[in-house]
N, C-alpha and C positions, 0 to 999 in steps of 0.2 A: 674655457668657458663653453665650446661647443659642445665639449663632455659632458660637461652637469647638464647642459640645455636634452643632450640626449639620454641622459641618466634620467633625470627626470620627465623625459615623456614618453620612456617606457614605463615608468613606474607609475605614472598617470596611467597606461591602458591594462599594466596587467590588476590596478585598483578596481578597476573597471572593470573588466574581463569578469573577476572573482565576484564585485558587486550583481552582473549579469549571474553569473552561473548558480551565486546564493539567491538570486528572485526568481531562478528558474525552479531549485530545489523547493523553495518556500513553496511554488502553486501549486507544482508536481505534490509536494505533503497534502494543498489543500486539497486536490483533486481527490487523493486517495479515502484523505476522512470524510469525501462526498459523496464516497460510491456505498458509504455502507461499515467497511474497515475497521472504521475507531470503533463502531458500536460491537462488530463482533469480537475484536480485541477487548473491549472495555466488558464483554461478555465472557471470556476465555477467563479473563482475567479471575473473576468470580466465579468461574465452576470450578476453575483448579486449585479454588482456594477453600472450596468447601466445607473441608476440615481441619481449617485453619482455627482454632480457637478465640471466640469471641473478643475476648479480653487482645488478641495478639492483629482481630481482622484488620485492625485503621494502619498497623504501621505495615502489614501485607500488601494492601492494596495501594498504599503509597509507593513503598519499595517497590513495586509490581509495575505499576503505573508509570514510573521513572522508565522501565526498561523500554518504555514505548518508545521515545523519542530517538532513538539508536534502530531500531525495527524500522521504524516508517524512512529514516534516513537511507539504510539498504534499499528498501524497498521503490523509494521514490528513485535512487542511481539506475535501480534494474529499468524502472518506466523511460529514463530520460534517456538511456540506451536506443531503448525502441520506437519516444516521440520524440517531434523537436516541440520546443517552446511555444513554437503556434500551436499547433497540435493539443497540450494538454489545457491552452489557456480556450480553445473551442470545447474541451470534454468541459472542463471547470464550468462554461458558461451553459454545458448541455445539463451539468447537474445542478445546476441555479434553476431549472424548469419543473415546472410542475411534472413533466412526463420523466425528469432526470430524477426526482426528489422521489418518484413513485419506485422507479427500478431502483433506488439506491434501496428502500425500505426492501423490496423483494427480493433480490440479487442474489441473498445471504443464503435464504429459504431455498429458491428457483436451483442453485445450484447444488445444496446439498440433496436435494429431491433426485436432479438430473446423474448427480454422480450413484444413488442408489439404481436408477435405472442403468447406468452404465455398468454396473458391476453385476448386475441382474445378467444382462446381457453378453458380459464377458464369462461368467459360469454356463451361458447355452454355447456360447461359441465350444467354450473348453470341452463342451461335454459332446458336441458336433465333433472336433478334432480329435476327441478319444476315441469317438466309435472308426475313424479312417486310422489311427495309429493300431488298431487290432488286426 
């Protein structure tokens, strides 16, 4: 009898444990489609599909769309690595705000702008380090 009593109240915490760890994943995902993500996915989705043929675009971007849910899964493991559970449930509530909802709209933009300056910048380096490798 004590077995089963401890049989089953581990398998009561590790229900448990798995229920926590699947409402962590779930916010972790919403966080992600907060910051901006889904729309640039859902934008990727469509430019690589460009010459898809009209007639073929509905079951592309379905098929296409499917592969999100596996992506944001990765993706939300990599975040839950680096937050804990409080953590992404304060980002969540930070992109619930008008000032969250602003950066999520720019984010997309602001960084592909900043990576052109950075590669800007990485050609005067290189071209700094060429003139000292002569």
């Amino acid at each position: 009898m004590k077995k089963l009593l401890l049989v089953s109240m581990f398998l009561v915490a590790v229900v448990t444990q798995a229920q926590e760890a699947s409402d962590f994943k779930t916010e972790t995902i919403e966080f992600i489609k907060l910051t901006g993500a889904g729309a640039a996915f859902d934008n990727a989705i469509s430019q690589i599909g460009l010459n898809v043929p009209e007639a073929n675009k509905e079951a592309y971007t379905k098929e296409a769309s499917a592969t999100l849910e596996g992506l944001y899964g990765k993706i939300a493991d990599l975040y839950m690595e680096e937050f804990t559970e409080s953590e992404i449930k304060e980002l969540v509530a930070f992109y619930h705000t008008d000032l969250g909802k602003k950066l999520a709209t720019k984010q997309l933009g602001l960084t592909q702008r900043a990576m052109a300056f950075g590669q800007s910048w990485g050609m005067e380096v290189g071209q700094i380090a060429q003139k000292y490798n002569e």
